[in-house]
N, CA, C and O atoms as a MOPAC input file, in Angstrom:
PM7 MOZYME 1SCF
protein

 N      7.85200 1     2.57900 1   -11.25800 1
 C      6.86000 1     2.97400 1   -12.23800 1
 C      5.49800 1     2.45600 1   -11.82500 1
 O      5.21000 1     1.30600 1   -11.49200 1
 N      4.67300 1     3.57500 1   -11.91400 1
 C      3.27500 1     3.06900 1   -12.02100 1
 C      2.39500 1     1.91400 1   -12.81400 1
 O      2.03500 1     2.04600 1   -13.98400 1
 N      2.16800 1     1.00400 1   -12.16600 1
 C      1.91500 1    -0.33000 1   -12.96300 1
 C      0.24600 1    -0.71000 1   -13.60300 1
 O     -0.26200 1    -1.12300 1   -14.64600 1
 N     -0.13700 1    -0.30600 1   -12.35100 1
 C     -1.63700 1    -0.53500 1   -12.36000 1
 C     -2.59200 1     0.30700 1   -11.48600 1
 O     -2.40000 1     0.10300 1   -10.28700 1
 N     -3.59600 1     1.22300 1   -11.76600 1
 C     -4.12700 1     2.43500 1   -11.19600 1
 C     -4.77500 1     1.64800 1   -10.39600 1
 O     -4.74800 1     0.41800 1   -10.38700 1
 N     -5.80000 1     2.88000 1    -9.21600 1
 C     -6.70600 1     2.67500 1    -8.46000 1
 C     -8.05700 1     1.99300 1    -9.27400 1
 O     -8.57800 1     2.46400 1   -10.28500 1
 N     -8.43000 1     0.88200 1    -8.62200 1
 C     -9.45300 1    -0.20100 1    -9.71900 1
 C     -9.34500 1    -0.54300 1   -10.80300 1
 O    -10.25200 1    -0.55300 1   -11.63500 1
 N     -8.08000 1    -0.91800 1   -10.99000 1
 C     -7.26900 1    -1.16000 1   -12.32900 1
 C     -7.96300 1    -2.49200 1   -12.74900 1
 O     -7.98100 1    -2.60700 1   -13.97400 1
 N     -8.69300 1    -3.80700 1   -11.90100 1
 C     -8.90700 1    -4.40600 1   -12.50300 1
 C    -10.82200 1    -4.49100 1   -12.63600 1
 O    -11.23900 1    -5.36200 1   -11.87200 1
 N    -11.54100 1    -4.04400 1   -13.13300 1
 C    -13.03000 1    -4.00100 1   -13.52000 1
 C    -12.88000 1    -5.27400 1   -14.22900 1
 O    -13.44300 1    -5.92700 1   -13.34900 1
 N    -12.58900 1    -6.12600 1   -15.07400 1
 C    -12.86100 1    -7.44100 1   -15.58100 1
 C    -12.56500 1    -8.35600 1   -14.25200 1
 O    -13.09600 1    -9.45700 1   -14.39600 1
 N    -12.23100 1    -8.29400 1   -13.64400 1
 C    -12.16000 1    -9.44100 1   -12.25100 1
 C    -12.78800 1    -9.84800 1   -11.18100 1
 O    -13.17500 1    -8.81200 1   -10.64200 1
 N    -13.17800 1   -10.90100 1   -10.44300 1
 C    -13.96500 1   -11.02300 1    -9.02400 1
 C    -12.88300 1    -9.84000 1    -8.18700 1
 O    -11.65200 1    -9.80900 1    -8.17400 1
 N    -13.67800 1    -9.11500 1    -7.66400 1
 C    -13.18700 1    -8.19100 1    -6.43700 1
 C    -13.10200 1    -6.72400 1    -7.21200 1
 O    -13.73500 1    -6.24200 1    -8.15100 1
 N    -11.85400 1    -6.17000 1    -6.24500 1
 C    -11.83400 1    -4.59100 1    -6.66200 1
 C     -9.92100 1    -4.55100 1    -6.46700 1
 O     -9.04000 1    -5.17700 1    -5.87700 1
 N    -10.06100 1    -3.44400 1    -7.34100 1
 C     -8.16400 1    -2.97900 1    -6.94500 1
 C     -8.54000 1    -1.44800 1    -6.39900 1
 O     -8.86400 1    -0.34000 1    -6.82700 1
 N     -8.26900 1    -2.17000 1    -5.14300 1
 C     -8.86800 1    -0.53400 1    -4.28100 1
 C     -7.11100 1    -0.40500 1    -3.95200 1
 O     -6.65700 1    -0.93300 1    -2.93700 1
 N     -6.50800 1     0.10000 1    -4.60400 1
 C     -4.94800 1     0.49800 1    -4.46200 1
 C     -4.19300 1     1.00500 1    -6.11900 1
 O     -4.66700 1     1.21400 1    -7.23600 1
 N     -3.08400 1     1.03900 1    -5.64600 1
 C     -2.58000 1     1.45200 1    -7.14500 1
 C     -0.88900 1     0.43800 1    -6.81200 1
 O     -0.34600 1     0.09800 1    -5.76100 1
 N     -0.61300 1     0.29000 1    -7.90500 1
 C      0.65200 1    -0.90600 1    -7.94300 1
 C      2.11500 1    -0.46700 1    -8.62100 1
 O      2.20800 1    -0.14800 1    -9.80700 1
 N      2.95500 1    -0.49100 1    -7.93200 1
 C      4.68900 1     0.01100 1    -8.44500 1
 C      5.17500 1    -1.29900 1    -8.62700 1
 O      5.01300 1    -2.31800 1    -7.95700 1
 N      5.63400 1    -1.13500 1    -9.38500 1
 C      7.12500 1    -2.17700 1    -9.75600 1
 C      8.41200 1    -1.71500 1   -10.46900 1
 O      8.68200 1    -1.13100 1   -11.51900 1
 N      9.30100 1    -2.41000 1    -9.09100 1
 C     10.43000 1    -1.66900 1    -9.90200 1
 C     11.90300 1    -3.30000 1    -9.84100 1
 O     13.06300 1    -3.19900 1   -10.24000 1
 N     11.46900 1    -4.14400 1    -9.43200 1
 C     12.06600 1    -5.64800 1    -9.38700 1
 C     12.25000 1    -5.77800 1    -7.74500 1
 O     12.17000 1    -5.09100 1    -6.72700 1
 N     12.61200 1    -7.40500 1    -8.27100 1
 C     12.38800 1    -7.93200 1    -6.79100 1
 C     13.65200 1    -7.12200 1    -6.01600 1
 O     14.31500 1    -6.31500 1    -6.66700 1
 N     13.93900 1    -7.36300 1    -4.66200 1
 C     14.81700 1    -6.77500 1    -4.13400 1
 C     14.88100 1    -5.25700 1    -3.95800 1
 O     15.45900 1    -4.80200 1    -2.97100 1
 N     14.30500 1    -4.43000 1    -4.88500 1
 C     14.68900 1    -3.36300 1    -5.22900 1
 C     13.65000 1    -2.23700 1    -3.10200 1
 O     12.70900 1    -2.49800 1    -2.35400 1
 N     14.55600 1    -1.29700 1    -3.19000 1
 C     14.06600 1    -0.31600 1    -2.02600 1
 C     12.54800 1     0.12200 1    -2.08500 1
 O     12.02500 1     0.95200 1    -2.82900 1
 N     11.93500 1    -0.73100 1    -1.01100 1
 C     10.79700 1     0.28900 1    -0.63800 1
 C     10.51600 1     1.34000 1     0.16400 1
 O     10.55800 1     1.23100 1     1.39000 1
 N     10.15100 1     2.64200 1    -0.54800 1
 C     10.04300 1     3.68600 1     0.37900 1
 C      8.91600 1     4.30700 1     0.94000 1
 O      8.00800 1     4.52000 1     0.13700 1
 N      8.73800 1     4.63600 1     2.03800 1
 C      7.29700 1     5.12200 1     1.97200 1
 C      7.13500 1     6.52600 1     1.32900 1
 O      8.06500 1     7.24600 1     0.96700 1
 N      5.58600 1     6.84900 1     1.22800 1
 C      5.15400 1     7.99400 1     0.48100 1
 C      5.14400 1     8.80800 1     1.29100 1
 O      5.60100 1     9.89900 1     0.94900 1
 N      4.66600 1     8.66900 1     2.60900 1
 C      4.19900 1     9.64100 1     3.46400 1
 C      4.55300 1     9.50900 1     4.55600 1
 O      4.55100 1     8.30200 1     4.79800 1
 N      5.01300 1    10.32300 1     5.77300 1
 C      5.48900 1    10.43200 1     7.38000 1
 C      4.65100 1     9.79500 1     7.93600 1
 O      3.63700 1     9.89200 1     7.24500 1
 N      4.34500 1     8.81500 1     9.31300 1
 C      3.54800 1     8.48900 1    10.16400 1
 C      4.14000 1     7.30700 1    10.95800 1
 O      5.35500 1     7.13000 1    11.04700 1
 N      3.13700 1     6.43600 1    11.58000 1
 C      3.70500 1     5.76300 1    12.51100 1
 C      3.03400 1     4.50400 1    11.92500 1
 O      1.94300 1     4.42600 1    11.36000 1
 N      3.91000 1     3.56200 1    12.18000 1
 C      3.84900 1     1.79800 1    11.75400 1
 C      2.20400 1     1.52800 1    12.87300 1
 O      2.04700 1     1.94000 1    14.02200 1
 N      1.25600 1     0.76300 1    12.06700 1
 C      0.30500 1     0.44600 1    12.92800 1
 C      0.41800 1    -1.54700 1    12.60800 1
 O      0.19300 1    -2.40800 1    13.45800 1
 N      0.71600 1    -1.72000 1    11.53600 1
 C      0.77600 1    -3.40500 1    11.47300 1
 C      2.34000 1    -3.49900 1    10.36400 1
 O      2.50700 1    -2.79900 1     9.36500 1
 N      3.33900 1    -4.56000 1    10.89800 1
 C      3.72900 1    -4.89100 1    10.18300 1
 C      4.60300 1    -6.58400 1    10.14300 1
 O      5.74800 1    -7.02600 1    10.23500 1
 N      3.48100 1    -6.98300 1     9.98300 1
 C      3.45000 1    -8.47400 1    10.16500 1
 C      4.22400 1    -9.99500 1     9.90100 1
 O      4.29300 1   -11.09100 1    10.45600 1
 N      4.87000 1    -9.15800 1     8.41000 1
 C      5.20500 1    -9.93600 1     7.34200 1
 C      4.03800 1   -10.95800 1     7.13200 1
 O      4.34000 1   -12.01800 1     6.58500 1
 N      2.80900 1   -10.76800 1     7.48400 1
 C      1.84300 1   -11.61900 1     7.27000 1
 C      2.02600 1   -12.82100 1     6.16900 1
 O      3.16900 1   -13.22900 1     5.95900 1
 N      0.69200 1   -13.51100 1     5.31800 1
 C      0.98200 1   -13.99000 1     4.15100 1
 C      0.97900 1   -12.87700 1     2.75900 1
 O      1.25200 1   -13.24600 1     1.61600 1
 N      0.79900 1   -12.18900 1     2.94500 1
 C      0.58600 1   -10.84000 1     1.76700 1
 C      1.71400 1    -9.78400 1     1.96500 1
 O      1.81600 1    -8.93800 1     1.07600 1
 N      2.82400 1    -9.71100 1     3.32800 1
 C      3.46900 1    -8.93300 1     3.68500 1
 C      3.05800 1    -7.68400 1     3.62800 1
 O      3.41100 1    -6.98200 1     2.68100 1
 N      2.25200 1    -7.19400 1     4.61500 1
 C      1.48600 1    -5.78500 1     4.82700 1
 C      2.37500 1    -5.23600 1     5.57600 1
 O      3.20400 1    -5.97500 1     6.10800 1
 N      2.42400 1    -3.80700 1     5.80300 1
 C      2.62300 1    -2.88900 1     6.37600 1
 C      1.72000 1    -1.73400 1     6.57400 1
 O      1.07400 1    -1.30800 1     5.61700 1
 N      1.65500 1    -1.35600 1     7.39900 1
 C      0.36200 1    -0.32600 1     7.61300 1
 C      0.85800 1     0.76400 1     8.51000 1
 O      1.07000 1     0.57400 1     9.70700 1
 N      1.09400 1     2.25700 1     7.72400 1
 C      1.68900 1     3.63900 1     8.53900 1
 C      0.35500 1     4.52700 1     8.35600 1
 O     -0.15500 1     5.04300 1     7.36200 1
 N     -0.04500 1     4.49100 1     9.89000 1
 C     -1.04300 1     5.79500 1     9.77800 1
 C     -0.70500 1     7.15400 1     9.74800 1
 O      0.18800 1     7.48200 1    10.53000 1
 N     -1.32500 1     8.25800 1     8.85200 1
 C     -0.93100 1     9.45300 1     8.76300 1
 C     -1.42900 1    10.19700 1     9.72900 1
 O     -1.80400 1    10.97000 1     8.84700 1
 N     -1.92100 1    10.88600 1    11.04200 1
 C     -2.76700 1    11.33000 1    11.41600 1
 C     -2.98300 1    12.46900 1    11.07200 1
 O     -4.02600 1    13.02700 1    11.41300 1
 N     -1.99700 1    13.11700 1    10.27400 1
 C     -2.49200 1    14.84000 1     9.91700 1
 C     -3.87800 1    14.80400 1     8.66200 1
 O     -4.48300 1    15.83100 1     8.35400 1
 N     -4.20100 1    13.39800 1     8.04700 1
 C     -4.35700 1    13.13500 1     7.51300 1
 C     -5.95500 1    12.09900 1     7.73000 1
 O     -6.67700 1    11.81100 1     6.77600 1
 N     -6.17300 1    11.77000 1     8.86000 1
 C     -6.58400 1    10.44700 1     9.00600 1
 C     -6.71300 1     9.66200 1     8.31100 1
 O     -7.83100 1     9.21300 1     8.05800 1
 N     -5.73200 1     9.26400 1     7.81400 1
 C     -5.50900 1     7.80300 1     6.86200 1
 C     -4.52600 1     7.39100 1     7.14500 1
 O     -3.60300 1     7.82500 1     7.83400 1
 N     -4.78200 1     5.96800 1     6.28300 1
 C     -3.38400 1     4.65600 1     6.70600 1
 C     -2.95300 1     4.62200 1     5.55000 1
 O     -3.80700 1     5.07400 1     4.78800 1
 N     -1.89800 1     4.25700 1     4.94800 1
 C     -1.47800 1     4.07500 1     4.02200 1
 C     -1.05100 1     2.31600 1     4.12000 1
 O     -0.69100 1     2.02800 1     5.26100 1
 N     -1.03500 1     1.32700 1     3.31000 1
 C     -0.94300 1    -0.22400 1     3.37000 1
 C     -0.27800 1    -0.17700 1     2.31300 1
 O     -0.53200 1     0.45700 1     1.28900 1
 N      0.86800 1    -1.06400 1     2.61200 1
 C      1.83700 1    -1.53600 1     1.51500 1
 C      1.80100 1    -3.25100 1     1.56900 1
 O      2.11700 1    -4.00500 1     2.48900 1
 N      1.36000 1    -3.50200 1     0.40100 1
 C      1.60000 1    -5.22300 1     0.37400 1
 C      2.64200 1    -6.03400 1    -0.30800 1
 O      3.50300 1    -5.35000 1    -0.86000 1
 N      2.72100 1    -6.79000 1    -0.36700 1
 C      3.88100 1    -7.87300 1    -1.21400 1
 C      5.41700 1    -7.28500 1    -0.19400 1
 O      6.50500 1    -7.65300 1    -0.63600 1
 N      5.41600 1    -6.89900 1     0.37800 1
 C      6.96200 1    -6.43700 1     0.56800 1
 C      7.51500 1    -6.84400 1     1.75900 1
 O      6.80200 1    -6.90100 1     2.76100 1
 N      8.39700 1    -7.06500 1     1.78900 1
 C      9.27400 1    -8.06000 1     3.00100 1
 C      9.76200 1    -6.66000 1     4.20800 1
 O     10.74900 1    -6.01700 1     3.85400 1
 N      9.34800 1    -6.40200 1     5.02900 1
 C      9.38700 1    -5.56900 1     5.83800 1
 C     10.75400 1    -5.36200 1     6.35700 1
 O     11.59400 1    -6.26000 1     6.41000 1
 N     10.99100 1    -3.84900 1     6.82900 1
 C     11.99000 1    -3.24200 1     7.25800 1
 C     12.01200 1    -2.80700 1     8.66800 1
 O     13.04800 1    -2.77200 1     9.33100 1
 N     10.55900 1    -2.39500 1     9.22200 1
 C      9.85700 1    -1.96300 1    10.12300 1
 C      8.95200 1    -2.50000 1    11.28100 1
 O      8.41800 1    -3.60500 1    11.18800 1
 N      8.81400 1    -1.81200 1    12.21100 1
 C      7.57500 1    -2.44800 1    13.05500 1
 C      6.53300 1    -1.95500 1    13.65500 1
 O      6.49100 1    -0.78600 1    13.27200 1
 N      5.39500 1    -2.20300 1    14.58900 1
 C      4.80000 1    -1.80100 1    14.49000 1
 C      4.81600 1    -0.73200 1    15.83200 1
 O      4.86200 1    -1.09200 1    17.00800 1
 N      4.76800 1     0.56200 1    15.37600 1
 C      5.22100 1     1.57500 1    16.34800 1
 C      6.17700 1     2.34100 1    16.02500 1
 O      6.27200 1     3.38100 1    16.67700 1
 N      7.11800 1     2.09900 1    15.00100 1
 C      8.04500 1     2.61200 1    14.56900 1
 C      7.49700 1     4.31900 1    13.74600 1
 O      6.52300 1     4.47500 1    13.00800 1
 N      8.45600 1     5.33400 1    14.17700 1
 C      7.77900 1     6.39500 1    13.49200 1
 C      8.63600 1     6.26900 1    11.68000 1
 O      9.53200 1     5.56200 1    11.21900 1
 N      7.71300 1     7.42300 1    11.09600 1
 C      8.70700 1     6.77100 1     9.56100 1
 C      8.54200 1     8.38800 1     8.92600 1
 O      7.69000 1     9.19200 1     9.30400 1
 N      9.51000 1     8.61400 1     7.94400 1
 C      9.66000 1    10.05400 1     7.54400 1
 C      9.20700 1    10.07000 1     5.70200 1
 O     10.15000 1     9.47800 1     5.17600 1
 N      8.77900 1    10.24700 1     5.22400 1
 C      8.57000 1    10.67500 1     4.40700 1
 C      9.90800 1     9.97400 1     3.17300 1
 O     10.98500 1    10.56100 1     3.28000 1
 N      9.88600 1     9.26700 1     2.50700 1
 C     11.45500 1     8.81400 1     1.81100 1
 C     11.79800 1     7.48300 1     1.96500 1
 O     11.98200 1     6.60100 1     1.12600 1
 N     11.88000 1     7.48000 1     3.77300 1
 C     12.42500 1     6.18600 1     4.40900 1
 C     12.33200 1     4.53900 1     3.55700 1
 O     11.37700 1     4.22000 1     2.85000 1
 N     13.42800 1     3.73000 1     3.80000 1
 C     12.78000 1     2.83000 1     3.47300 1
 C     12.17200 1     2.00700 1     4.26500 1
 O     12.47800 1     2.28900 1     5.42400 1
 N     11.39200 1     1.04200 1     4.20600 1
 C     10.50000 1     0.19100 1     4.53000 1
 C     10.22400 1    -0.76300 1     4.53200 1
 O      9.43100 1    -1.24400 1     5.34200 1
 N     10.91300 1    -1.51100 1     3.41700 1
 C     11.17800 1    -3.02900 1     2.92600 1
 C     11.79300 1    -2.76600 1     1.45200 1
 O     12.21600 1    -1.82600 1     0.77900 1
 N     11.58400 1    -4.19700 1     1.35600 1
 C     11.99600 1    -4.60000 1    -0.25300 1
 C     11.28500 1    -5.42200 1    -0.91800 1
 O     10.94600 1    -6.53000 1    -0.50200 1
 N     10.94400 1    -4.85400 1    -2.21700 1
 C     10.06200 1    -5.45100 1    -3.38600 1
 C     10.03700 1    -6.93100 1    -3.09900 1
 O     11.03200 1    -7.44100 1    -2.58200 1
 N      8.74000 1    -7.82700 1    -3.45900 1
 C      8.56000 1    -9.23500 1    -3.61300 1
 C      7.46000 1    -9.38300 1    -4.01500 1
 O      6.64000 1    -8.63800 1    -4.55200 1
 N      7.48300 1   -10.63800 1    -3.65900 1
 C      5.98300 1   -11.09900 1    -4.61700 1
 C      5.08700 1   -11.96100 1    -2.88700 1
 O      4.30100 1   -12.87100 1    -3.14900 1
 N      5.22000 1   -11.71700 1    -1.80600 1
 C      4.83500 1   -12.08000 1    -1.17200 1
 C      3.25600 1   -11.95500 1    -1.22600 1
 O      2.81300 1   -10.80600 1    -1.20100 1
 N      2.24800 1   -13.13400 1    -1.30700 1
 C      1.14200 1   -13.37700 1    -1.39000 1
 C     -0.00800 1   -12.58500 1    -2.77700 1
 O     -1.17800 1   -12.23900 1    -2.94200 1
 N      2.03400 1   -12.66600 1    -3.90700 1
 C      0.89200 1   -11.87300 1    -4.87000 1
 C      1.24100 1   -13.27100 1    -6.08700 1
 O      0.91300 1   -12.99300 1    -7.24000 1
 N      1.79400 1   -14.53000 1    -5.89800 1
 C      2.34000 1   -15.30100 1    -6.70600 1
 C      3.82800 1   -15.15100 1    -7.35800 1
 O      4.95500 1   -15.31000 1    -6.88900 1
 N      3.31300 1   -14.75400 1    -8.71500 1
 C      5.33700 1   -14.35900 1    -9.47700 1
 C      5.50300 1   -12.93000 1    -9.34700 1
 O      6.50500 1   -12.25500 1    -9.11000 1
 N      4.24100 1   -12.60700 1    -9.56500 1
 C      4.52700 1   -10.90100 1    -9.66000 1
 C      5.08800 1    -9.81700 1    -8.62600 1
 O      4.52200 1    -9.26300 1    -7.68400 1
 N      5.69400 1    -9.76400 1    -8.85500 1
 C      7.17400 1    -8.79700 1    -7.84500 1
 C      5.85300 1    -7.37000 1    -8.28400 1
 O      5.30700 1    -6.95800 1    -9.30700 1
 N      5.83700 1    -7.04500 1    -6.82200 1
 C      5.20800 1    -5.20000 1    -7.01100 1
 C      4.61500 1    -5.19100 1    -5.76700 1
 O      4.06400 1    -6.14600 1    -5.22100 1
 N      4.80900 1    -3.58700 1    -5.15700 1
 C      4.38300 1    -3.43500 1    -4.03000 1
 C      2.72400 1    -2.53200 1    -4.52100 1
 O      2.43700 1    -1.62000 1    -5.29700 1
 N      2.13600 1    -3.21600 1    -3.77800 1
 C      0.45500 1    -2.45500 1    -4.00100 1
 C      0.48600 1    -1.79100 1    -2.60400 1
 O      0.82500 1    -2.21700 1    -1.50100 1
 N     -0.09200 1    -0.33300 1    -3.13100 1
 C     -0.49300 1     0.95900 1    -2.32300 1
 C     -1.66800 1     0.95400 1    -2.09400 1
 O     -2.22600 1     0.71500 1    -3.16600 1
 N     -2.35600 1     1.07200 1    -1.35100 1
 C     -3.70800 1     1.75500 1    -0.68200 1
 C     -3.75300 1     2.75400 1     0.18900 1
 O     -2.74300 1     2.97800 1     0.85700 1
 N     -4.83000 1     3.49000 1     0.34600 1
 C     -4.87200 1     4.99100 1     0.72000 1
 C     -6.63400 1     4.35400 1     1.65300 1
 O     -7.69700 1     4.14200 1     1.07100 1
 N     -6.33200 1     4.18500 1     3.34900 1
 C     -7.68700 1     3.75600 1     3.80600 1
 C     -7.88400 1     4.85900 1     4.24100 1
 O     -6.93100 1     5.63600 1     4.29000 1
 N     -9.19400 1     5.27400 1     4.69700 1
 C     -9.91500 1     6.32800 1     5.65300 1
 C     -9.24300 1     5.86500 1     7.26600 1
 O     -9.05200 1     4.65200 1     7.34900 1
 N     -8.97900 1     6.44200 1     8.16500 1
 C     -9.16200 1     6.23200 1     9.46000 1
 C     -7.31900 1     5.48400 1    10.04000 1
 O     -6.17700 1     5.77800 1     9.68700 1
 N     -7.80100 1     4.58600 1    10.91600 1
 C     -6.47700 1     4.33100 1    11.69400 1
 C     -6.93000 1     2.67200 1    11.63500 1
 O     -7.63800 1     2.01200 1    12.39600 1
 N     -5.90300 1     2.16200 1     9.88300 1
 C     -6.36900 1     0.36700 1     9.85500 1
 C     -4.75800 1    -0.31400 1    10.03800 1
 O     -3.63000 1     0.12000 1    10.27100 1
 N     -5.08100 1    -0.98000 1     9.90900 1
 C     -3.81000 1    -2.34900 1    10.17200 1
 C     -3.82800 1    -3.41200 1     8.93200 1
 O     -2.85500 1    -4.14000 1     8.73700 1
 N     -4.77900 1    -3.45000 1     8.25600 1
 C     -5.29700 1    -4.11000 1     6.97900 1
 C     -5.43700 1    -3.50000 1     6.01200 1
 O     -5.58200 1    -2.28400 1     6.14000 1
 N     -5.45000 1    -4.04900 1     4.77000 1
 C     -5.96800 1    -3.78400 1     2.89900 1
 C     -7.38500 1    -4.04000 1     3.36700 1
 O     -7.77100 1    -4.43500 1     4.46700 1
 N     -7.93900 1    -3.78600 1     2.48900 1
 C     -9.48900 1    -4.12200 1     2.52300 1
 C     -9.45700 1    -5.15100 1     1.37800 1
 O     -8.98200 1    -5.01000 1     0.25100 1
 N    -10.13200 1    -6.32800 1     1.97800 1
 C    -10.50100 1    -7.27100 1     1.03400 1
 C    -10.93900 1    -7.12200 1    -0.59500 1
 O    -11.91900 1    -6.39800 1    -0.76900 1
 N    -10.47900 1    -7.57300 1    -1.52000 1
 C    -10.39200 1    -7.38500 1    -2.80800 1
 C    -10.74700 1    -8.75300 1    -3.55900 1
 O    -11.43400 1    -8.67500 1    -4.57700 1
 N    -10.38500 1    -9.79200 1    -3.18000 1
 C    -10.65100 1   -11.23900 1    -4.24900 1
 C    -11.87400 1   -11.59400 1    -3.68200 1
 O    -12.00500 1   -11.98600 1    -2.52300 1
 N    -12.93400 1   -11.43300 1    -4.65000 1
 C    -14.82000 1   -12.02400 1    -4.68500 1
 C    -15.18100 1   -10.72600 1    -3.94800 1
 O    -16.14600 1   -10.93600 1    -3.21300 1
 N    -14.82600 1    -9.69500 1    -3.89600 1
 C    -15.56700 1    -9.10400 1    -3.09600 1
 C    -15.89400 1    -7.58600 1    -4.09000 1
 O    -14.96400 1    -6.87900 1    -4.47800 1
 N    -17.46700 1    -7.25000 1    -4.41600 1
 C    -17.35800 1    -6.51700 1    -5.26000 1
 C    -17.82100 1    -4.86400 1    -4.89400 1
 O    -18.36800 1    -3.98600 1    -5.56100 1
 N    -17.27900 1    -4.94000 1    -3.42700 1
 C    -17.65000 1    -3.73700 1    -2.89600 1
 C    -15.86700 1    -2.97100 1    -2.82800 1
 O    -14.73100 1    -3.40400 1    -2.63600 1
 N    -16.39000 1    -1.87500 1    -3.05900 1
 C    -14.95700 1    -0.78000 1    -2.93600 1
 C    -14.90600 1    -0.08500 1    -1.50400 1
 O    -15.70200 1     0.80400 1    -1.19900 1
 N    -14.13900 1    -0.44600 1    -0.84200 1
 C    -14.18700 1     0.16100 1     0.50000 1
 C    -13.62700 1     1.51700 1     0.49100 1
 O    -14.39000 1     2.44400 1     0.76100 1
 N    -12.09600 1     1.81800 1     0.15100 1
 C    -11.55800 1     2.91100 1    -0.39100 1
 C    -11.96200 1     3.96900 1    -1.55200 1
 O    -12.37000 1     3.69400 1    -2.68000 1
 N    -11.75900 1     5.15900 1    -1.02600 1
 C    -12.63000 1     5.91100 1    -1.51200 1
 C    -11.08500 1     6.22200 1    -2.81500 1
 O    -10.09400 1     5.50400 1    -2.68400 1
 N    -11.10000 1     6.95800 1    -3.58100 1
 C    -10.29000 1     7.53200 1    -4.67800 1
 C     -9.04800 1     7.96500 1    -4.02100 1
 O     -9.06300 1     9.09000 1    -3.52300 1
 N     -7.94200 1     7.24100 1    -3.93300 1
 C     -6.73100 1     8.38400 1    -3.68600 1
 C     -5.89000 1     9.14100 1    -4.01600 1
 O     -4.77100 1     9.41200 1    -3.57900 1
 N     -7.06900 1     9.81500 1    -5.62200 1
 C     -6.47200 1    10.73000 1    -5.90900 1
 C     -5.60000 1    12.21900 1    -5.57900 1
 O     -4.46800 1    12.65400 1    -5.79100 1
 N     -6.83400 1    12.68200 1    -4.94800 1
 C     -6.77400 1    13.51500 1    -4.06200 1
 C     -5.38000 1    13.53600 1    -2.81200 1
 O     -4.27300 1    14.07200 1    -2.87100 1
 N     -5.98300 1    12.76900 1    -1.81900 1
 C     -4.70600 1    12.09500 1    -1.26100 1
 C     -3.55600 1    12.30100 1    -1.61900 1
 O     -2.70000 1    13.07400 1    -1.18800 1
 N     -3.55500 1    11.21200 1    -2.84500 1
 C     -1.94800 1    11.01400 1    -2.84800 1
 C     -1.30400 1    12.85500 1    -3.81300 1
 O     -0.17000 1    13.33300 1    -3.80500 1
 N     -2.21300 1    13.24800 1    -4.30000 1
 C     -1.97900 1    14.71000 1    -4.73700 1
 C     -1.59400 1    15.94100 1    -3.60100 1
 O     -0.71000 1    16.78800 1    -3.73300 1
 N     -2.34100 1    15.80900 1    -2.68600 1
 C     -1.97300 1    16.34900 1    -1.19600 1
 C     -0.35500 1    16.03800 1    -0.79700 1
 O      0.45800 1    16.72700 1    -0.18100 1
 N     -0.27000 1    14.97900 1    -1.28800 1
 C      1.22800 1    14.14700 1    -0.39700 1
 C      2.51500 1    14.48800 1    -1.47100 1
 O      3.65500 1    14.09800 1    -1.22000 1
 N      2.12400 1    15.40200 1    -2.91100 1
 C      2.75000 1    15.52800 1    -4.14900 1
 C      3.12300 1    14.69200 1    -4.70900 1
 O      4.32700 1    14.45700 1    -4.81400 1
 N      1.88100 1    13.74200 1    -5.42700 1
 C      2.44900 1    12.46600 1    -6.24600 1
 C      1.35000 1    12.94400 1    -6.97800 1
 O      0.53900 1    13.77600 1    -6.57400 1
 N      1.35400 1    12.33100 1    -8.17900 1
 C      0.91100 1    12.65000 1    -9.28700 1
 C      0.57200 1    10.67400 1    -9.89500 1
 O      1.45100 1    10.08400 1   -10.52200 1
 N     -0.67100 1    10.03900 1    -9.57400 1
 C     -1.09200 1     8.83500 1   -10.35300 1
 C     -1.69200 1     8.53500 1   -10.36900 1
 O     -2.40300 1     7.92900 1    -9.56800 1
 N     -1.74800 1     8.90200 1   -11.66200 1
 C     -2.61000 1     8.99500 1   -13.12300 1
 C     -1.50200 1     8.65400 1   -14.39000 1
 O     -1.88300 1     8.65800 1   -15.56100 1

């Protein structure tokens, strides 16, 4: 379920340049869209990053304990990891972002009050998701 929209938080230092699922810890992450693994680090935030190229965009998944690597191609469904709270505290949920171009990163969000990501409405409507 859809948790929290694109710039869901306007009362906060930074921006929510993403949109947020939760469905419990453990539970299957899948990706939204076909492409190829460009970062997947298990960093401190547990990123993953699949660029689309039909598309030029990346898609970034955070909090989630990875399935994948980097180079790996991925289909549309697949899974990808599993739900956590990696570098988000208690809160179990994987946060989505929709970047322009070919990234390996989220775009910075805590103190930072610029929006790098443009709306992925559009986007993710192209890809047949519907959130809103």
């Amino acid at each position: 379920r859809l948790t929290t929209g694109f710039d869901g938080y306007n009362s906060t230092p930074g921006r929510h340049e993403g949109i947020d699922f939760a469905k419990g810890a453990g539970s299957s992450v899948r990706s939204l869209t076909s492409g190829t693994v460009t970062a997947s680090p298990n960093d401190s935030i547990g990123t993953i990053a699949i660029y689309v190229p039909s598309a030029d965009k990346t898609v970034i998944y955070l909090h989630a304990k990875s399935k994948v690597t980097a180079g790996d191609k991925i289909t549309k469904g697949q899974v990808i990891a599993s739900e956590s709270s990696i570098g988000a505290g208690s809160a179990v949920h994987t946060h989505v972002e929709m970047r322009p171009g070919k990234q390996t990163r989220a775009s910075k969000s805590v103190g930072d009050p610029t929006l790098d990501n443009p709306n992925p409405t559009t986007f993710w409507s192209s890809q047949g998701y519907s959130v809103k």
